[in-house]
Structures are given as C-alpha cells and as structure tokens.
C-alpha positions in Angstrom: 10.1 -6.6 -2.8 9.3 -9.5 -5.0 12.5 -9.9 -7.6 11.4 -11.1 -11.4 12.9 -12.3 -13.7 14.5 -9.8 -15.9 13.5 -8.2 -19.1 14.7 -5.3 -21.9 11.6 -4.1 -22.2 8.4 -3.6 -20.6 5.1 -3.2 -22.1 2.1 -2.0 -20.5 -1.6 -2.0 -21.1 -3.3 1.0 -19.3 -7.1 -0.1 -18.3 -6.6 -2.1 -15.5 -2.8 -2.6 -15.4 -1.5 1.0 -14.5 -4.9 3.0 -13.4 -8.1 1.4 -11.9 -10.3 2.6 -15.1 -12.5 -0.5 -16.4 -14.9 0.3 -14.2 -15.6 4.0 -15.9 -15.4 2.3 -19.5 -18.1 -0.5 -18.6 -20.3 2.3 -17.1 -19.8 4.4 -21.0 -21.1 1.3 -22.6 -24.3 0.7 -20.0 -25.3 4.6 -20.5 -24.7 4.0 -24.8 -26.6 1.3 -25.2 -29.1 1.3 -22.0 -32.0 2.5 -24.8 -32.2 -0.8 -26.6 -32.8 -2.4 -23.1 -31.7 -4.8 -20.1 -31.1 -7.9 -22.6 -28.3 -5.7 -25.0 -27.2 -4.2 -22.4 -26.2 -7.3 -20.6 -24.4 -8.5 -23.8 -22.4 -5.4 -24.0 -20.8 -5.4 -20.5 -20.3 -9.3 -21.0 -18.3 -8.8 -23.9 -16.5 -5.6 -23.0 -15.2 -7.7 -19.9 -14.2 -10.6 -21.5 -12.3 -8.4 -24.8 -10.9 -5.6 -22.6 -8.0 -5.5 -25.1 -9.8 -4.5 -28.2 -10.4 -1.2 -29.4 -13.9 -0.1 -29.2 -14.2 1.1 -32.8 -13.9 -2.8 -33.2 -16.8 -3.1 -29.9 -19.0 -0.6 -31.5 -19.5 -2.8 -35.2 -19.6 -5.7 -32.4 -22.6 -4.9 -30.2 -24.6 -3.2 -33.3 -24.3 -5.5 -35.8 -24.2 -9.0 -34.2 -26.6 -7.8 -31.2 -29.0 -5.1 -32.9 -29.2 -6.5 -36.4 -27.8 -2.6 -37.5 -24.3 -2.5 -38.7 -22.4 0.6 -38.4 -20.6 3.1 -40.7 -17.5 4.5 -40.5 -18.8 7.8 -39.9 -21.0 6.4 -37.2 -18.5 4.5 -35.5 -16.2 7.5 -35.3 -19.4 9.5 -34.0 -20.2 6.7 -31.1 -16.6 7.0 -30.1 -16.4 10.7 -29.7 -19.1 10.3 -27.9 -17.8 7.5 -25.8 -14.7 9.8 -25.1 -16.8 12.4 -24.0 -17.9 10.4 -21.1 -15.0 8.5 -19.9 -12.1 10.6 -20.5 -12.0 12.8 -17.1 -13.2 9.5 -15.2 -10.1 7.8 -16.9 -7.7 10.7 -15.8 -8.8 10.9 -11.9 -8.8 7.3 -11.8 -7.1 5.4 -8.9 -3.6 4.2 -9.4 -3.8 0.2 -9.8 -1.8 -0.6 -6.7 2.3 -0.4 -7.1 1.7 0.6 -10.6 3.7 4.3 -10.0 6.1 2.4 -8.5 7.1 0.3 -10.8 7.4 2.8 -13.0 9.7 5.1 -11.1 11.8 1.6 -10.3 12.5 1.0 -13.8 12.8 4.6 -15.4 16.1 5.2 -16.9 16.9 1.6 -16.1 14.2 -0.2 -18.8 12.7 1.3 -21.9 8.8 1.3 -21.0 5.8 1.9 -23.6 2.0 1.7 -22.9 0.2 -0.6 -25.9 -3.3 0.5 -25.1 -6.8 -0.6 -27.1 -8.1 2.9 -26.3 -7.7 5.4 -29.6 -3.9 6.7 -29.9 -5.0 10.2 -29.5 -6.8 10.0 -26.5 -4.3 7.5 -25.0 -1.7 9.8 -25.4 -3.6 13.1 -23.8 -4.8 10.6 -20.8 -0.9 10.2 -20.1 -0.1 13.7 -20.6 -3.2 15.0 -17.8 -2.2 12.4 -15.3 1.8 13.4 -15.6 2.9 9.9 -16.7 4.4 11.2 -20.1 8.4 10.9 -18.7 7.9 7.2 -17.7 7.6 6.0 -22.0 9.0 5.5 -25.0 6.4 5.9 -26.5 2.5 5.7 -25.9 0.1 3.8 -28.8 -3.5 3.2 -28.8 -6.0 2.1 -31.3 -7.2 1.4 -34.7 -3.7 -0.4 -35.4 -3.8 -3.4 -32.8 -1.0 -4.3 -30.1 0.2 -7.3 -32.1 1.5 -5.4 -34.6 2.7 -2.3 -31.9 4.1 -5.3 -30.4 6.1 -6.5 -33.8 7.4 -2.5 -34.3 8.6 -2.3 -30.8 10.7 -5.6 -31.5 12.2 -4.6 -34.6 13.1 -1.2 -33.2 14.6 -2.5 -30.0 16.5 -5.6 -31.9 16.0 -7.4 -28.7 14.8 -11.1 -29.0 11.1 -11.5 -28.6 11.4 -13.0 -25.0 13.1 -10.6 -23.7 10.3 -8.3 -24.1 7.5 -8.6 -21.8 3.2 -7.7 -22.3 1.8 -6.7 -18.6 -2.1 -6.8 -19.4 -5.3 -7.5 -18.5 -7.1 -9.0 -21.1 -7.1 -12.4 -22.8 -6.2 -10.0 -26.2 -3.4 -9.4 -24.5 -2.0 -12.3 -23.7 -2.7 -13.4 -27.2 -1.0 -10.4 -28.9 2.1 -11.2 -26.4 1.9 -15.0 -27.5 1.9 -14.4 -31.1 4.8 -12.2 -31.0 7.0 -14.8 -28.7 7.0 -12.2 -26.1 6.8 -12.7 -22.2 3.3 -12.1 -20.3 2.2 -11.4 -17.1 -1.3 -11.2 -16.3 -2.6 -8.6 -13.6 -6.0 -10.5 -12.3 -7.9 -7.5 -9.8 -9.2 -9.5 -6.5 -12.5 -10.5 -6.9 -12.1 -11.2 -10.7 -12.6 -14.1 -12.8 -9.1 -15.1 -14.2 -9.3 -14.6 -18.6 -6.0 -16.6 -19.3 -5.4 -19.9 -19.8 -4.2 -22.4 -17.0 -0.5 -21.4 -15.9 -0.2 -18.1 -17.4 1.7 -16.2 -14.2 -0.6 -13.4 -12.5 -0.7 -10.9 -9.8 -3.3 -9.2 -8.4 -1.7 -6.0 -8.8 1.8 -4.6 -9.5 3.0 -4.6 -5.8 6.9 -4.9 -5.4 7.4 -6.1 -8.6 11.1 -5.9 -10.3 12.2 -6.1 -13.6 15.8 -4.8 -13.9 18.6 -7.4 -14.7 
C-alpha cells in the first residue's frame, strides 16, 4: 500500500476518477451530434476530452454555437441534456469501478470526510450514487450548473480547514484548475494509454491503487 501524504478532506470527481464512465459520455455526444457530420463530430469528442470537468450545459452552447453557427437557448439546452441523460445514465451506473477506487473509499470512511464535485448535473449526480450504493461513502454529492471552484470554496469554509489540507482527485485539466485557484492539493488520475492534461509536475496515478490518505 502506497502511504500519501495526509489530508482533512478528500474530494473526488466521478467520470474517470471513481467509475470508468468517459467512455459512455463521449459515445452520448458522437450519437447527438453524428447528424451534422464526421468534421463536428470530431470537434465534439476533441473538446469533451480535453474539458472533461465542465458541465455539459456549458458543452452544449460550446459545440452549437462556436462549431454550428446556431447558438442555443436555455430551453434547448435543458432539452439536449435530458436527452443526453437519457442515454448515459444506466451506462454511467453499471460502469466499471476505476481500479482501487472502492477501496479507497472504504479505507477512509469514518476516518476522512469525502464529497464527490462532479461536472455532471447535481440531480443526476446524486441518483447515479444512490443506484450504484456509494451514497454512505459522502458528505455530500454536488454536480453542475454551479462549477467545482466555487463547491470547492463552500467545502472550505464549511470545513474551516486550510485550503492545503484539502485535496481535488480529478481527471481533467478543469480540475486541476478549480483545485489551484482555491489553494487546494491535486492529484491527477491519468488512465494508461492516455495523454496526460496537466501541466509538467502535477503528481498522477494511473488509478487509485493502494492509495492512503489518513494522517
């Protein structure tokens, strides 16, 4: 068991750092926007990749406005997201484990206050973690429009721990920003195979194997 340097609280992004889901999200975007062709298409998945911590109600205005020329309303936003649930949210549920992610968890329940700070909308977040019996492990569970920064800054103030004694487990370069400008801690889980999003010398792992955060 690898033994880290401690923290007072853990947070967690869930795509990618606790289940092995990006793939099911990339393949909602292909079948959404596979009508405007090969070209958009291409664009999407690029971006998706690269901004896995954003919330897709920010995607959605993304990929419409700056790569169709069509910018979207609210109403249709909310309406491509319903239907963006509709076809990922099972696949999300019965998703694979990212390796040594349960573990971790049951490690450091009781022991560490956890909470998942997820780009994926709060409500749908919170019913993923409820179907796949994660629910005991949090704090709390948050998700989208409001963005992990400021999740981030509300878990601080309510904790009244310093800002680097908190620590951002995540994916994405939006998540290491939103760690950064907070002053929190980061750790970046890279999957094998995958280009690395984070600057040079940002710590990563390929997955959550033996990992220990208890003081």
């Amino acid at each position: 068991m690898t033994k880290s340097k401690s923290y007072d609280t853990i947070v967690f992004d869930f795509d990618g750092v606790l289940a092995e889901s990006v793939s099911v999200k990339t393949d909602a975007f292909v079948r959404l926007y596979e009508e405007y062709g090969p070209d958009v298409v291409k664009k999407v998945v690029e971006h998706h990749l690269a901004h896995g911590g954003i919330s897709r109600f920010e995607k959605f205005r993304v990929y419409h406005g700056e790569f169709l020329g069509q910018p979207l309303t609210d109403d249709e936003v909310t309406n491509r997201s319903r239907r963006f649930s509709e076809l990922v949210e099972d696949g999300v549920i019965n998703s694979d484990w990212v390796a040594g992610a349960r573990e971790v968890l049951d490690r450091h329940l009781g022991q560490v206050p956890m909470y998942v700070v997820s780009g994926t909308p709060d409500e749908e977040i919170k019913r993923i973690i409820i179907r796949r019996g994660m629910e005991n492990y949090f704090v709390a569970v948050h998700g989208s429009p409001q963005d992990k920064r400021a999740y981030l800054q509300a878990i601080l103030k309510q904790s009244g721990i310093a800002p680097g004694r908190l620590l951002m487990i995540g994916d994405a370069l939006d998540d290491y920003t939103s760690a950064c400008e907070v002053g929190a801690a980061f750790l970046g889980r890279v999957a094998p195979g995958k280009a690395i999003p984070f600057p040079p010398g940002v710590q990563t792992v390929t997955d959550l194997t033996g990992l220990d955060f208890r003081t």
